[in-house]
C-alpha positions in Angstrom: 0.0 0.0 0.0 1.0 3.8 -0.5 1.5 6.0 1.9 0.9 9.7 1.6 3.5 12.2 3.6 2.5 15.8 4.0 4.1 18.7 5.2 1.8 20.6 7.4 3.3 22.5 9.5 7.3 24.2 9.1 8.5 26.7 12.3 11.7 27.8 13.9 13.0 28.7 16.9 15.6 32.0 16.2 16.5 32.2 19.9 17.7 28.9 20.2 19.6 29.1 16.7 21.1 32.2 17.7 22.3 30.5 20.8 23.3 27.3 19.8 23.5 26.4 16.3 27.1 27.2 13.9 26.1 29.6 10.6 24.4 27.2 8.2 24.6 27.4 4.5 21.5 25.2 3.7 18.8 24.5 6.1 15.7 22.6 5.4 14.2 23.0 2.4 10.8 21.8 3.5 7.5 23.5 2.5 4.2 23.1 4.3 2.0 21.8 2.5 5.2 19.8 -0.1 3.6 15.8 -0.1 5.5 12.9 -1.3 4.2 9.0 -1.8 5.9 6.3 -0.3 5.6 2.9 -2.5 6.1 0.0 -0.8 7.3 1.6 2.4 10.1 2.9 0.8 11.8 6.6 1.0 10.2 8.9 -1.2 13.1 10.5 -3.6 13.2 14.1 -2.0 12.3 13.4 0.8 14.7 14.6 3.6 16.8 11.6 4.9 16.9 12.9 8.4 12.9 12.9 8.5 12.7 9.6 6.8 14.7 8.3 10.1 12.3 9.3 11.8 9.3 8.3 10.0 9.8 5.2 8.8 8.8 3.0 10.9 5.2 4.4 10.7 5.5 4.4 7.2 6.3 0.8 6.6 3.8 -0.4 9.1 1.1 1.7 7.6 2.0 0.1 4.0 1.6 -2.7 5.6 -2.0 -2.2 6.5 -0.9 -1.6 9.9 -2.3 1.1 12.1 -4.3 2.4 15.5 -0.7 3.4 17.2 -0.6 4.1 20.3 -4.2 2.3 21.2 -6.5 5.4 19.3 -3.8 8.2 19.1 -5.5 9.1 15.6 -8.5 9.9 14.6 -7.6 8.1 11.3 -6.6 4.4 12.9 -4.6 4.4 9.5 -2.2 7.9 10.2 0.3 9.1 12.1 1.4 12.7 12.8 5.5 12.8 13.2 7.5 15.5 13.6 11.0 15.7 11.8 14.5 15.7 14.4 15.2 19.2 13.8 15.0 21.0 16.9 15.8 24.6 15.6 13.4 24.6 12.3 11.3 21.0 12.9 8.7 19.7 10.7 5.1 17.7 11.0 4.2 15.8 9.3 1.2 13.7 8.1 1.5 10.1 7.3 -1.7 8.9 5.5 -2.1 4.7 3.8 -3.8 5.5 0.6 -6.6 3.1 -0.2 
């Protein structure tokens, strides 16, 4: 099965970049609202790697026909809502099967 991933929702956190992070040439390059399929549970091409660590697990088991994580956390049994690893600019996003 496919497996939809959106890009809902993209913020930042200055105060913390300005404090911790080293001058960056390329940051994420993310857009909300940017969607990729997943066939077969694989990693969309695009798709930033360090968010695919993240999410594939979900993904896979959702191509799978697997789904209700975390006993109801969803309203759809067959989504997930994940958040990316960055923690100065993170990501969420929305993991759907496709029928």
């Amino acid at each position: 099965m496919n497996v939809r991933i959106t890009a809902l929702r993209r913020t930042e956190y200055p105060d913390l970049m300005a404090r911790y992070e080293n001058p960056i040439e390329h940051a994420c390059g993310v857009v909300e609202g940017q969607s990729w399929i997943s066939v077969d549970g694989k990693c969309p091409e695009g798709l930033c790697p360090s968010a695919w660590i993240v999410m594939r697990e979900f993904v896979e088991a959702l191509s799978r026909g697997k789904g209700n994580f975390f006993d109801g956390w969803m309203r759809n049994p067959f989504s997930a809502m994940i958040s990316c690893n960055d923690g100065f600019r993170p990501v969420s996003f929305y993991l759907e099967r496709l029928p």
